[in-house]
C-alpha positions as CSV (number, residue, x, y, z in Angstrom):
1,X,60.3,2.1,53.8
2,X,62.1,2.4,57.2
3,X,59.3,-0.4,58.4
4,X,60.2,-3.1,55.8
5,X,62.8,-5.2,57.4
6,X,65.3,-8.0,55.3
7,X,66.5,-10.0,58.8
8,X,66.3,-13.6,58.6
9,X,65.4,-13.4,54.7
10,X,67.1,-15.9,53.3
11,X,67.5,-14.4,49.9
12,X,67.8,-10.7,51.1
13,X,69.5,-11.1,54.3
14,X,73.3,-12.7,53.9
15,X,73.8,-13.8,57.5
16,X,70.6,-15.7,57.5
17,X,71.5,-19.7,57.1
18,X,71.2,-21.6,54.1
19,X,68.1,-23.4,53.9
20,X,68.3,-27.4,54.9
21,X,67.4,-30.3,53.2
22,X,64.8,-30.9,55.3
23,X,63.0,-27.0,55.3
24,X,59.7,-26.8,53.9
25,X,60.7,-25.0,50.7
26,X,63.1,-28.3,49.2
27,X,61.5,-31.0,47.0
28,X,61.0,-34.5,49.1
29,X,62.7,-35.9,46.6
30,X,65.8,-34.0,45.2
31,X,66.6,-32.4,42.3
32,X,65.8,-34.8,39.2
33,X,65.3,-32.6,36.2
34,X,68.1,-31.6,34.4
35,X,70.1,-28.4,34.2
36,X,67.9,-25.2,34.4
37,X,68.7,-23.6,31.0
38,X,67.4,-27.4,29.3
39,X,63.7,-26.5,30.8
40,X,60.9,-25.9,28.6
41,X,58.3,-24.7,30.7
42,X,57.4,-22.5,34.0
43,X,56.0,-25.0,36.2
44,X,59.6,-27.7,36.0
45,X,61.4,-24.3,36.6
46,X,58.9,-24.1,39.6
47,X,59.6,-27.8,40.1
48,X,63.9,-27.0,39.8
49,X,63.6,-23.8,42.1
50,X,62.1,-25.8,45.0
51,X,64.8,-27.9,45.3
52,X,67.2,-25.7,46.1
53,X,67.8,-22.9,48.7
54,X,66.4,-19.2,47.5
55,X,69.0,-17.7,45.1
56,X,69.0,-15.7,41.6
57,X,69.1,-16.6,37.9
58,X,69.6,-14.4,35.4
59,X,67.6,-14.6,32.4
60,X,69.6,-13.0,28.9
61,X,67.9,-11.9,25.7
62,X,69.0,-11.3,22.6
63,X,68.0,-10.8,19.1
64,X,67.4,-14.3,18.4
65,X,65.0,-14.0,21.4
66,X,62.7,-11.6,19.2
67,X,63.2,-13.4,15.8
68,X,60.0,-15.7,16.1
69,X,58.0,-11.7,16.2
70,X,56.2,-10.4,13.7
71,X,58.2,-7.0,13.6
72,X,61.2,-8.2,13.9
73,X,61.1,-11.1,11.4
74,X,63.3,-11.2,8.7
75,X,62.7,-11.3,5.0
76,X,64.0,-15.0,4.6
77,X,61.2,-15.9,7.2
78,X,58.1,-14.1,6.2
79,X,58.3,-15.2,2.5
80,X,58.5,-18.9,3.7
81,X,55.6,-18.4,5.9
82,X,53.9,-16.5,3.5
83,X,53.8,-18.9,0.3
84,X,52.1,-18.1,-2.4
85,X,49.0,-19.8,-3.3
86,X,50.4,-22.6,-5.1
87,X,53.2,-23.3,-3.1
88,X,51.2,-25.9,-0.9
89,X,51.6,-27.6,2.6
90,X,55.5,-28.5,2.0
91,X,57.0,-24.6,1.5
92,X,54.9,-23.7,5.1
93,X,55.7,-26.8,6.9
94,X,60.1,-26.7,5.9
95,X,59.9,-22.7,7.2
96,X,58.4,-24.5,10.0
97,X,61.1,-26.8,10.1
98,X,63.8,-24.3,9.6
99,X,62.2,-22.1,12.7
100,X,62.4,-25.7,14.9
101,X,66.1,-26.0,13.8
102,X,67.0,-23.0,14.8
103,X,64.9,-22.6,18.3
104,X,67.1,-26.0,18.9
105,X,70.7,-24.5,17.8
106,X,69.8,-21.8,20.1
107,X,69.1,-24.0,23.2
108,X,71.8,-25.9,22.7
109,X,74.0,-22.8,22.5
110,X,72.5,-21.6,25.9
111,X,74.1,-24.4,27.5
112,X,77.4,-24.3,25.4
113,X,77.9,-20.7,25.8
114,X,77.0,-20.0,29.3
115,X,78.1,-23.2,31.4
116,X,76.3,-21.9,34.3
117,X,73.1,-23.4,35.1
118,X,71.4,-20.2,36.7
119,X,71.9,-18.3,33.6
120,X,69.6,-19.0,31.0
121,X,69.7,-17.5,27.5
122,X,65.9,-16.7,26.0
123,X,65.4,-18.6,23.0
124,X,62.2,-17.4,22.3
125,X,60.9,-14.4,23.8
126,X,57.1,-15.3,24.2
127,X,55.2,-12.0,26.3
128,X,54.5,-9.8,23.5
129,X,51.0,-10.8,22.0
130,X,49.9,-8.7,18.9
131,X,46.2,-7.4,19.1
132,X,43.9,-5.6,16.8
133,X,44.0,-2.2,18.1
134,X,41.4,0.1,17.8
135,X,43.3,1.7,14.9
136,X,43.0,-1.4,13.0
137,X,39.4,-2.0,13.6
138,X,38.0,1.7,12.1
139,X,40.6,0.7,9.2
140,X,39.6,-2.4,8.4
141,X,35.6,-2.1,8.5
142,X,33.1,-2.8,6.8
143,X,35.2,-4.6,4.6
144,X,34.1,-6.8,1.6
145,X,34.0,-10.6,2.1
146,X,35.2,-10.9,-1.6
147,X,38.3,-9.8,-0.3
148,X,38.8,-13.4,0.6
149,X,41.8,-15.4,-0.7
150,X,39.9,-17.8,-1.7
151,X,37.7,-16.2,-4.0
152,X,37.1,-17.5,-7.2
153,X,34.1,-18.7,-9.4
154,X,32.3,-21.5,-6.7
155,X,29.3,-21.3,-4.4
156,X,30.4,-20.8,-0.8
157,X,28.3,-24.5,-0.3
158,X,31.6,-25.7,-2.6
159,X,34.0,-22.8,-0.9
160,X,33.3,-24.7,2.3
161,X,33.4,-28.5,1.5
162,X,37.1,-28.3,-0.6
163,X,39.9,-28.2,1.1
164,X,41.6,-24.6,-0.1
165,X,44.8,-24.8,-2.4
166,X,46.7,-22.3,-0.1
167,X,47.3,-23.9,3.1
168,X,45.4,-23.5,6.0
169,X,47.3,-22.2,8.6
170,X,49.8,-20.6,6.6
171,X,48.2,-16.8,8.2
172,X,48.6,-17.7,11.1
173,X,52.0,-16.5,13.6
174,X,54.3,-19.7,12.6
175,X,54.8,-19.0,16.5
176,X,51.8,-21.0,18.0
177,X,52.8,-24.2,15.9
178,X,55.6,-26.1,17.2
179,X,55.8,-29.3,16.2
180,X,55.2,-31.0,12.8
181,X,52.0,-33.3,14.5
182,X,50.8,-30.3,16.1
183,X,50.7,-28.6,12.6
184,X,48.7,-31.4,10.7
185,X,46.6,-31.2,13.7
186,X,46.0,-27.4,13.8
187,X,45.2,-28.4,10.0
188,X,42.4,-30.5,10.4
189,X,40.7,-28.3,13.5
190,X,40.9,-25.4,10.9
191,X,38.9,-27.3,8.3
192,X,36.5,-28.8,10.6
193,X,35.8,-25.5,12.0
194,X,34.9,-23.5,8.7
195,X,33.2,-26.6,7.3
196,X,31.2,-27.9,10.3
197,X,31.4,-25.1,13.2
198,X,30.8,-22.0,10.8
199,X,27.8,-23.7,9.5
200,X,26.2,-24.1,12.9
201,X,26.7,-20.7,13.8
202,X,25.5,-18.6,10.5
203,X,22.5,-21.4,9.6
204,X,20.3,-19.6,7.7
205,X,23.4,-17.9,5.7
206,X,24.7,-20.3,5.0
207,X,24.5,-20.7,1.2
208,X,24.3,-18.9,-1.9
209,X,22.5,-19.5,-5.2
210,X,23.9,-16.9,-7.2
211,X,27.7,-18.3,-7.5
212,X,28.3,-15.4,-10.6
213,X,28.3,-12.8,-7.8
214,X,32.3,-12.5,-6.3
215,X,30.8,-11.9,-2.3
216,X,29.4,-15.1,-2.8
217,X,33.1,-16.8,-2.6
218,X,33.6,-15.7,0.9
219,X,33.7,-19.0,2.8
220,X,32.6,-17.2,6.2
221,X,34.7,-18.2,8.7
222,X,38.1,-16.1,7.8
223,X,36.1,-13.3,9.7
224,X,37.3,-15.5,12.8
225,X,40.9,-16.8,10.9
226,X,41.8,-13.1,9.9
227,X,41.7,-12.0,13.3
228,X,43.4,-15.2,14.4
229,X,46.0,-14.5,12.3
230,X,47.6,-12.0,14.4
231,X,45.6,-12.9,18.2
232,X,46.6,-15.7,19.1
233,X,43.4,-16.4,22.3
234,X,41.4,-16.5,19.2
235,X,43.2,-19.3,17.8
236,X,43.1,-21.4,20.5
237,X,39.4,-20.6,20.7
238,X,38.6,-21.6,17.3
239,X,40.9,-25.1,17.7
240,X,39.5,-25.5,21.2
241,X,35.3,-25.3,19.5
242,X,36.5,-27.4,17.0
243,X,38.3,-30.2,19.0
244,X,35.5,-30.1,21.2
245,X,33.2,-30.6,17.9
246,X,35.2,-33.5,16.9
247,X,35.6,-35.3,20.2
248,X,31.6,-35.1,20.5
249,X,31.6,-37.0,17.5
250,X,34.2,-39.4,18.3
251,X,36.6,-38.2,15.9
252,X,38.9,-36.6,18.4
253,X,39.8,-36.5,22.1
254,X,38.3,-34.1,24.6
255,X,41.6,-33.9,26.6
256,X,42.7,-31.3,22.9
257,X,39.7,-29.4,23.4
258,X,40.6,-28.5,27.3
259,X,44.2,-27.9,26.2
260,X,43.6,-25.1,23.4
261,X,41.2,-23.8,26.3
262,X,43.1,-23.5,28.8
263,X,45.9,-21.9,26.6
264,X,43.0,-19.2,25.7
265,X,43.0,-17.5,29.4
266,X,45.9,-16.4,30.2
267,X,46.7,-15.2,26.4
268,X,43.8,-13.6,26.8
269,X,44.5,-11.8,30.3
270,X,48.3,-11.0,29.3
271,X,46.3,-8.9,26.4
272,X,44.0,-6.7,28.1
273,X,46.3,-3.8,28.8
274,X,43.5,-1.4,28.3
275,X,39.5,-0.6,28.2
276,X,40.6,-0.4,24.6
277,X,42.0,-3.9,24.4
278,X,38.5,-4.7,26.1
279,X,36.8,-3.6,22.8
280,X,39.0,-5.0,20.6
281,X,37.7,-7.4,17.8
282,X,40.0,-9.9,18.6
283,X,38.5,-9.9,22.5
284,X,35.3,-9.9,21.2
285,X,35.5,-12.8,18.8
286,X,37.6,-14.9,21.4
287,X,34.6,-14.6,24.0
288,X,32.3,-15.2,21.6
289,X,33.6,-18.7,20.9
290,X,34.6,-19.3,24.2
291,X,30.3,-19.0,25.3
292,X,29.9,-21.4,22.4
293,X,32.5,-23.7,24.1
294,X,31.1,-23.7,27.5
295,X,27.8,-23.9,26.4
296,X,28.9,-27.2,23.8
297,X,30.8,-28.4,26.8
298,X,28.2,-28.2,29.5
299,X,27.6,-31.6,31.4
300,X,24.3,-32.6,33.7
301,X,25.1,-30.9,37.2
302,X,28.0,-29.1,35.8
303,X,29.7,-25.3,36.1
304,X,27.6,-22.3,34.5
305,X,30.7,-20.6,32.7
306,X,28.7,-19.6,29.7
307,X,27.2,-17.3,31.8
308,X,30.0,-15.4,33.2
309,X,31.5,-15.0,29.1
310,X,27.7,-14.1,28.3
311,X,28.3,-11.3,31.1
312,X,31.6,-10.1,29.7
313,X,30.3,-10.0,26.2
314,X,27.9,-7.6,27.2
315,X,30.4,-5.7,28.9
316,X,32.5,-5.3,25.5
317,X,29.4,-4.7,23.5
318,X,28.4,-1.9,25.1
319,X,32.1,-0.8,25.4
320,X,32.4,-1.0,21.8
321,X,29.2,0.9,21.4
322,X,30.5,3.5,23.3
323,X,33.7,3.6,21.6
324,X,33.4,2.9,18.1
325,X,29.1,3.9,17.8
326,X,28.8,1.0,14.6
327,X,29.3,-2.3,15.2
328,X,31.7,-4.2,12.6
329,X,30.1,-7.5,13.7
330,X,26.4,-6.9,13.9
331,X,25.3,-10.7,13.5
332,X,27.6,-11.7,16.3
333,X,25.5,-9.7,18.5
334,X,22.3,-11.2,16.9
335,X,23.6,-14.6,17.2
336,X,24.5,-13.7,20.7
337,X,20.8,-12.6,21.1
338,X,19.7,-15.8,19.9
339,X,21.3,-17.9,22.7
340,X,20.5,-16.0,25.1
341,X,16.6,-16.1,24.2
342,X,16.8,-19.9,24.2
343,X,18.3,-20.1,27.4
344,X,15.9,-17.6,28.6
345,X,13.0,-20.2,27.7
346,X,14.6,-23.3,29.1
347,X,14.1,-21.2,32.4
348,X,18.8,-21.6,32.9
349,X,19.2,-18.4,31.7
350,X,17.8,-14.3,33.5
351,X,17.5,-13.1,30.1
352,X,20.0,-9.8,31.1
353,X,21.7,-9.6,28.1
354,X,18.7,-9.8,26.0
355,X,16.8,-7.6,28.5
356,X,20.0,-5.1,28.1
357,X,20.0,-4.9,24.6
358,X,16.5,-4.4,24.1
359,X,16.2,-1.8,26.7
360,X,19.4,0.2,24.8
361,X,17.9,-0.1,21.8
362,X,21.0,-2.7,20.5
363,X,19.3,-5.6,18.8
364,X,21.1,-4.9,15.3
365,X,17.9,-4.3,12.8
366,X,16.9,-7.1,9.8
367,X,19.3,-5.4,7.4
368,X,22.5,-6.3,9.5
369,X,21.1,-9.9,10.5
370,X,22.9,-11.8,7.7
371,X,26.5,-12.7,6.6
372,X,28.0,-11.6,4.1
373,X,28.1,-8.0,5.3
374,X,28.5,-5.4,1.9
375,X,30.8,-2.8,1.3
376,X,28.1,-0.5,2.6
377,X,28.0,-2.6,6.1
378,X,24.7,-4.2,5.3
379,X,24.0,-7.4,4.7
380,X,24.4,-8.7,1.2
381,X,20.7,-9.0,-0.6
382,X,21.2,-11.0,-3.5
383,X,19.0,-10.1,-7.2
384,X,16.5,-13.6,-6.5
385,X,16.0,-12.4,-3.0
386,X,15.1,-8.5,-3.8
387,X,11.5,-9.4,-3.8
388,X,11.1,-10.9,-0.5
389,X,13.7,-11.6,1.7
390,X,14.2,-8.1,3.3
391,X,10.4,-8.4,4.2
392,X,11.0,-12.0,5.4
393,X,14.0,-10.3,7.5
394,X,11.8,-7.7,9.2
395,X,9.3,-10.4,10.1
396,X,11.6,-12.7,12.1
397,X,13.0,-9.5,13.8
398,X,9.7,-8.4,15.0
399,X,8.7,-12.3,16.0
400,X,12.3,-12.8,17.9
401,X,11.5,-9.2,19.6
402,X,7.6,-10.4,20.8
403,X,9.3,-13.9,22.2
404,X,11.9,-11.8,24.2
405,X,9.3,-10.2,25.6
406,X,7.5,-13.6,26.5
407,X,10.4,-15.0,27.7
408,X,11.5,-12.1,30.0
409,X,7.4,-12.2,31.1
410,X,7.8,-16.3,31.8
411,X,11.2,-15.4,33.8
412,X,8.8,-12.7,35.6
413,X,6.0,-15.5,36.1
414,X,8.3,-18.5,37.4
415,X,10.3,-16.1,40.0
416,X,6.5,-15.2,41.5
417,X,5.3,-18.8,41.2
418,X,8.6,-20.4,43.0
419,X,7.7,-17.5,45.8
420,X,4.1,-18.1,45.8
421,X,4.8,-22.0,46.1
422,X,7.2,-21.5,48.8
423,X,5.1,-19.2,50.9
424,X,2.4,-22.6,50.4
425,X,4.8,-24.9,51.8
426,X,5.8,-22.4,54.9
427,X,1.7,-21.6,55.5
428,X,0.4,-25.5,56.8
429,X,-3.0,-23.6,57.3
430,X,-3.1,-22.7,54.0
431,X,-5.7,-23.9,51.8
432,X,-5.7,-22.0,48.7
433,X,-3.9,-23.2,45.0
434,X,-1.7,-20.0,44.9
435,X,-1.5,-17.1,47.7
436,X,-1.8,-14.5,44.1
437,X,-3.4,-11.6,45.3
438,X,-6.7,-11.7,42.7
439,X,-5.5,-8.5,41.4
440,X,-1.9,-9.6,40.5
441,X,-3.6,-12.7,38.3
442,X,-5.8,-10.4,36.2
443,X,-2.7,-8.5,35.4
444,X,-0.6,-11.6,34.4
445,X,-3.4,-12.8,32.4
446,X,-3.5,-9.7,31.0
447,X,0.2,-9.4,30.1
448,X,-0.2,-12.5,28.9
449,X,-2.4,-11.6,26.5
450,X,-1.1,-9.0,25.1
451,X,2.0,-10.1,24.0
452,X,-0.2,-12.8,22.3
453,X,-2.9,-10.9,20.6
454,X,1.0,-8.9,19.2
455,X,1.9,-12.4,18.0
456,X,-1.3,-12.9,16.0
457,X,-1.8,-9.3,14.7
458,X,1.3,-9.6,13.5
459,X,1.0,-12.9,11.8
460,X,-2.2,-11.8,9.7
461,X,-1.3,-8.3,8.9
462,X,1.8,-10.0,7.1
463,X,0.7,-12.4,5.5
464,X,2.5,-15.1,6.8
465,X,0.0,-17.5,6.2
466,X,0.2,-17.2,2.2
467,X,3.9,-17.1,2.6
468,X,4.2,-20.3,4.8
469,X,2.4,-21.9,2.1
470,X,4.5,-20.7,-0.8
471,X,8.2,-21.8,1.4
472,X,9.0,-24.3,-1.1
473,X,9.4,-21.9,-3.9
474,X,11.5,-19.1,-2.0
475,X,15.3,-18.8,-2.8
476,X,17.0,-20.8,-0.3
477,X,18.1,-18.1,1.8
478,X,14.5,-16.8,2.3
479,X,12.9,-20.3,2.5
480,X,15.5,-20.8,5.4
481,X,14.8,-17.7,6.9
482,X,10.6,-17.9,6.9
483,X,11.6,-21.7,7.9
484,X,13.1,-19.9,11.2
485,X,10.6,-17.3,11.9
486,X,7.3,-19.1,11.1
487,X,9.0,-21.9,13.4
488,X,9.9,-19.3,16.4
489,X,6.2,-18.0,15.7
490,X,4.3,-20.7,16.4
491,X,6.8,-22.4,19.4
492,X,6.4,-19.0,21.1
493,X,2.5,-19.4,20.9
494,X,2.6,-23.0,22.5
495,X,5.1,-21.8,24.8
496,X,2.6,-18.8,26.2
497,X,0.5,-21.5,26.5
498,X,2.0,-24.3,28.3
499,X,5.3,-23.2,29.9
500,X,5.2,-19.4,31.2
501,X,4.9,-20.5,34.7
502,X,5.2,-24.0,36.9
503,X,1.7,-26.0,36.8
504,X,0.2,-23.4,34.2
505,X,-1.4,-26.3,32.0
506,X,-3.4,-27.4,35.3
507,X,-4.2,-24.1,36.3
508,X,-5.8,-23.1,32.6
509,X,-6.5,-26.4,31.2
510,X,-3.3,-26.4,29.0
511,X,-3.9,-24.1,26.6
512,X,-6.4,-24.4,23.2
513,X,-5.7,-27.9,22.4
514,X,-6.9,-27.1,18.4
515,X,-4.5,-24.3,18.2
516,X,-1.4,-25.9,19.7
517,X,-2.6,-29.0,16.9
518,X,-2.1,-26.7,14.0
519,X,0.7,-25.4,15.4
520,X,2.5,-28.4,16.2
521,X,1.6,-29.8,12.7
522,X,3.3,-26.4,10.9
523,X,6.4,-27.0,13.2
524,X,6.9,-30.9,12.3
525,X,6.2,-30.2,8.9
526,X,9.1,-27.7,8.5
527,X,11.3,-30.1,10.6
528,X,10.3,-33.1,8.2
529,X,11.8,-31.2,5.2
530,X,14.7,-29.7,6.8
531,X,15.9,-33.0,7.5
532,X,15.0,-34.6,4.7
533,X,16.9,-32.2,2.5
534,X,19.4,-33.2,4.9
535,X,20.1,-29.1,6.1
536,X,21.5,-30.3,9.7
537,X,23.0,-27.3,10.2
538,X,19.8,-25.5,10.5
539,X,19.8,-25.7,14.3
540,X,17.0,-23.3,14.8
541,X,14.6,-25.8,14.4
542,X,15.5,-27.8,17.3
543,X,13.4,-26.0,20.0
544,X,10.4,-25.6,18.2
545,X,10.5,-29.2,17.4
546,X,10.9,-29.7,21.2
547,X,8.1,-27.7,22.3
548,X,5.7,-29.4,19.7
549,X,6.9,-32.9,21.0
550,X,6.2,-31.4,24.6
551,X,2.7,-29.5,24.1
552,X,1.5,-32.7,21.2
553,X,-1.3,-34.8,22.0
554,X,-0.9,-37.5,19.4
555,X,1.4,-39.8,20.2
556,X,2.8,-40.6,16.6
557,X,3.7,-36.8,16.6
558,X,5.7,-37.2,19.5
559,X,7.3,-40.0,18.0
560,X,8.0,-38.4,14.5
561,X,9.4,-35.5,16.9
562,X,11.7,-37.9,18.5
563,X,12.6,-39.5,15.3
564,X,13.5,-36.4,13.5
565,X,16.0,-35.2,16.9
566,X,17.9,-37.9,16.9
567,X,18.1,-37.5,12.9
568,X,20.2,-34.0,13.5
569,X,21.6,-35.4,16.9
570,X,23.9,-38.2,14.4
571,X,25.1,-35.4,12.6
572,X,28.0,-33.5,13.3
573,X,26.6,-31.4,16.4
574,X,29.1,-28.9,18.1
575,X,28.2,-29.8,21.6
576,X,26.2,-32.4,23.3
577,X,23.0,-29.9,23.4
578,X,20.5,-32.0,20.9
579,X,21.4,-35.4,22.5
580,X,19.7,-33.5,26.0
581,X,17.2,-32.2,24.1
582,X,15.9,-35.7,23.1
583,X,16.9,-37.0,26.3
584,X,14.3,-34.9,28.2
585,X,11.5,-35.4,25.5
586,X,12.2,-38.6,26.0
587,X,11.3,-38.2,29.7
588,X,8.6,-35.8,29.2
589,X,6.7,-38.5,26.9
590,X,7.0,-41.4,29.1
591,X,5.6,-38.6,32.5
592,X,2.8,-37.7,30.3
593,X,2.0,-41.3,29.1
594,X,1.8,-42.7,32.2
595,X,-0.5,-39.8,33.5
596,X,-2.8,-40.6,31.0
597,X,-2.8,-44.2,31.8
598,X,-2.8,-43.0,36.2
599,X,-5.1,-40.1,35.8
600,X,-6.6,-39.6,32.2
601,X,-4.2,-36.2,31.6
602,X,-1.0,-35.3,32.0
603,X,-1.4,-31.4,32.6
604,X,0.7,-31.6,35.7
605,X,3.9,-32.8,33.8
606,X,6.8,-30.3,33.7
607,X,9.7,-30.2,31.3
608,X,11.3,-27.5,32.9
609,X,11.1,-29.3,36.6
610,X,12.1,-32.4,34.6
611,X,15.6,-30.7,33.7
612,X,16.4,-29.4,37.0
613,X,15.4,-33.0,38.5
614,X,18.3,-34.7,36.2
615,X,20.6,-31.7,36.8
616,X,20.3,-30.6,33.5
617,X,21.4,-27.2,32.0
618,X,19.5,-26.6,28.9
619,X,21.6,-23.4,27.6
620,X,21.0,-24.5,23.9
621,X,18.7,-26.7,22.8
622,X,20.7,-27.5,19.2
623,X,24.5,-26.3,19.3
């Protein structure tokens, strides 16, 4: 310590000289806020501080600082904020009231009491965040979803549509709300988020026929509210999804989305004390939704955020997999999965968390794909759906594990065909179509075709063909869920065909143009009744209904494919993801239709050069 000196410090050293008026540290224009106990935020005591020489303030707490806490509320104070069902909006929002009146008694009395402006007395002490510990986690899972409030004897189609007796917010820490308009507000993000964001995240879960059966009352979303209840980056994460939601469809402003965002960080930094903290479900759920965010939020030519949450999702799922050896939220890391596959095929994503979990051996198996979860952990297998949906659920898992493997392949295949190209434009002498080694295309071919020939085995040794025919009279879950895997199954196929690496159709003729037919009928067919029943939640069907609008040659079917994205792109989308997936068909179709008019083919159009040409990042082709 002998080498730290204090001489000429102005705060440390007391025969340094006041700073001036005119030194670098004082505000240009003087001190116009008022006196320093009266602030309300960090930055105008920043703002106060600079306009005046170094000094010290003294900062007092007392018990009224901690009163606003969970453990050290009163009696008074968590009755009011925890009403009983019938008690309505009014009982929440005058303990609301009460807690404004007396944060403003307080404040006043700082100024009364003290009557120096460098001493300011805490009104509300504001570092302490609670989060799910560990502890809480191994004694809380694999809980029931009839455990839900709002159980009672409706479908969770109705659950989610109503707006609940018991007030919305009334779970959550009165703490985060402030302000009457911010409560109404935090109100209608809450419903919009179990009615409209839940929905696009569970899709194929999302209803029940069987309303007799009490696990078929959980509304779905109070997996997200219960932790929000007590973690307060994952509330700001849900209202920040949801504001976002509602601004995309003109019902809100954007400016609220980036707000509850940008109050997520640093809540959610100031929590992570630990590796433990990492793996908390609270962490876990907040990143989740913040990669939905930035993946609803992404704009032509803008940041790639998503990845970097993507990243640190992995990070906690293989913490939490470390730690805790069963996951509590086993179709969070399937939906997770999901994303990351489709951004592996729009060519925007590496594929390393998909490529991760695989290799580990992670991908959660059919029986955990589907909320509700059961008492045993599994997913809830209603009496209608004994017969054939767990067989329905091992089919999609084994078609979404053979279109990993293509995708990771077509990642393989573009990262040689960018090389090979670039060693073309750096050889002037040469005069070949590739600089491929003859041995290295026989094994791609190869590779190729064996992840096809898996795709077709697969689809004849199941079945599938007699069950594709009988969707129609499937329970609605397992309609929706042969609807998602017969869909994945054939956009994979026309994918192997037409998009595994740049200028493939030219190079093998684009594909069998009979096959990719069928195929492309199948998928438009599915997409015809899924909109027409008016299911525009069912996002899942958004890229195969691209890539048969891509790989089509009938022009009609390109326009019914158009026709039937901008039918789910007018209703309530999350982000802005199906209005750029019709956007690029859009281009695709006039490239390819004036090849055939220049040329007589359009083999040598490319969606995926197409995107990065307009700057687009294709992440998710339906959020």
């Amino acid at each position: 310590m002998q080498a730290v000196s204090t001489a000429g410090n102005a705060v440390w050293d007391p025969t340094s000289p006041s700073l001036t008026a005119s030194s670098p540290n004082s505000s240009i224009g003087g001190d116009t806020l008022p006196p320093f106990a009266c602030l309300t935020s960090d930055l105008e005591r920043e703002m106060k501080a600079e306009a005046y020489s170094p000094g010290t303030y003294h900062v007092i707490v007392n018990p009224e600082s901690f009163s606003s806490l969970p453990e050290y509320s009163d009696t008074t104070d968590n009755t009011s904020m925890s009403s009983s069902p019938g008690s309505g909006k009014d009982d929440t929002t005058n303990a609301g009231s009460r807690k404004r009146g007396r944060k403003h008694n307080r404040d006043n009395s700082s100024l009364t009491e003290t009557g120096d402006p460098n001493v300011v007395i805490l009104s509300k002490f504001e570092d302490s965040i609670p989060i799910s510990s560990p502890g809480h986690w191994r004694t809380n899972m694999r809980q029931s979803p009839s455990r839900s409030s709002t159980s009672g004897s409706k479908s969770s189609a109705e659950l989610v549509d109503e707006v609940p007796v018991q007030d919305p917010v009334e779970s959550f820490d009165q703490s985060y709300i402030d302000t009457t308009e911010q409560y109404v507000e935090d109100t209608r993000l809450l419903l919009h988020f179990r009615r409209v964001v839940w929905s696009h995240l569970v899709q194929t879960a999302s209803r029940c026929e069987s309303p007799v059966y009490d696990v078929c009352n959980a509304p779905g979303s109070d997996i997200f509210e219960q932790e929000a209840a007590t973690f307060r980056p994952l509330f700001h994460a849900m209202m920040a999804v949801s504001a976002l939601s509602l601004s995309h469809q003109g019902k809100g402003q954007s400016i609220a989305a980036l707000q509850h965002y940008q109050q997520t960080l640093p809540f959610l930094q100031t929590s992570m004390r630990s590796h433990q903290d990492l793996s908390s479900d609270g962490v876990f759920l907040t990143h989740f939704l913040l990669l939905i965010y930035e993946i609803a939020a992404a704009e032509p030519g803008g940041s790639n955020l998503w990845s970097h949450h993507l990243e640190r999702l992995l990070r906690i799922i293989l913490m939490r997999n470390e730690i805790f050896k069963t996951e509590k939220f086993p179709f969070i890391i399937w939906w997770v999965c999901s994303i990351d596959l489709y951004a592996l095929f729009s060519g925007t994503g590496t594929g390393e968390f998909i490529a991760t979990v695989l290799k580990n051996d992670m991908i959660p198996s059919p029986g955990y794909h589907l909320y509700p979860l059961g008492q045993d952990g599994t997913s809830v297998i209603y009496p209608e759906e004994m017969d054939i949906l767990p067989t329905i659920l091992q089919l999609n898992h084994d078609i979404f594990v053979l279109a990993v493997r293509l995708g990771l392949l077509a990642s393989e295949f573009r990262t040689q065909s960018a090389y090979a190209n670039g060693a073309l434009i750096n050889n002037a002498n040469s005069s070949g179509s590739h600089v491929f080694p003859p041995q290295m295309l026989d094994d791609r071919e190869k590779r190729l075709f064996e992840i096809q020939q898996a795709l077709r085995h697969l689809w004849e040794t199941s079945n599938l063909a007699i069950l594709e025919q009988q969707m129609d009279l499937l329970p609605s879950r397992s309609k929706e869920m042969l609807q998602h895997a017969t869909t994945l199954f054939h956009a994979s196929l026309i994918y192997s065909y037409t998009s595994m690496w740049s200028s493939q159709s030219i190079e093998t003729g684009g594909g069998p143009a009979l096959e990719i037919s069928q195929r492309t009928t199948a998928i438009l067919h599915v997409a015809s009744s899924i909109v027409h029943a008016g299911r525009f939640d069912l996002r899942f069907i958004v890229f195969p209904l691209f890539m048969a609008g891509v790989a089509s040659s009938s022009s009609s079917q390109k326009m019914l494919a158009l026709d039937l994205l901008s039918g789910i792109e007018g209703n309530e989308s999350v982000g802005r993801n199906v209005t750029t997936t019709r956007h690029v068909l859009q281009i695709v179709f006039q490239r390819q239709t004036e090849g055939y008019m220049r040329k007589g083919h359009a083999l040598d159009v490319d969606w995926m050069e197409i995107m990065i040409e307009q700057g687009l990042q294709m992440v998710n082709f339906g959020l």
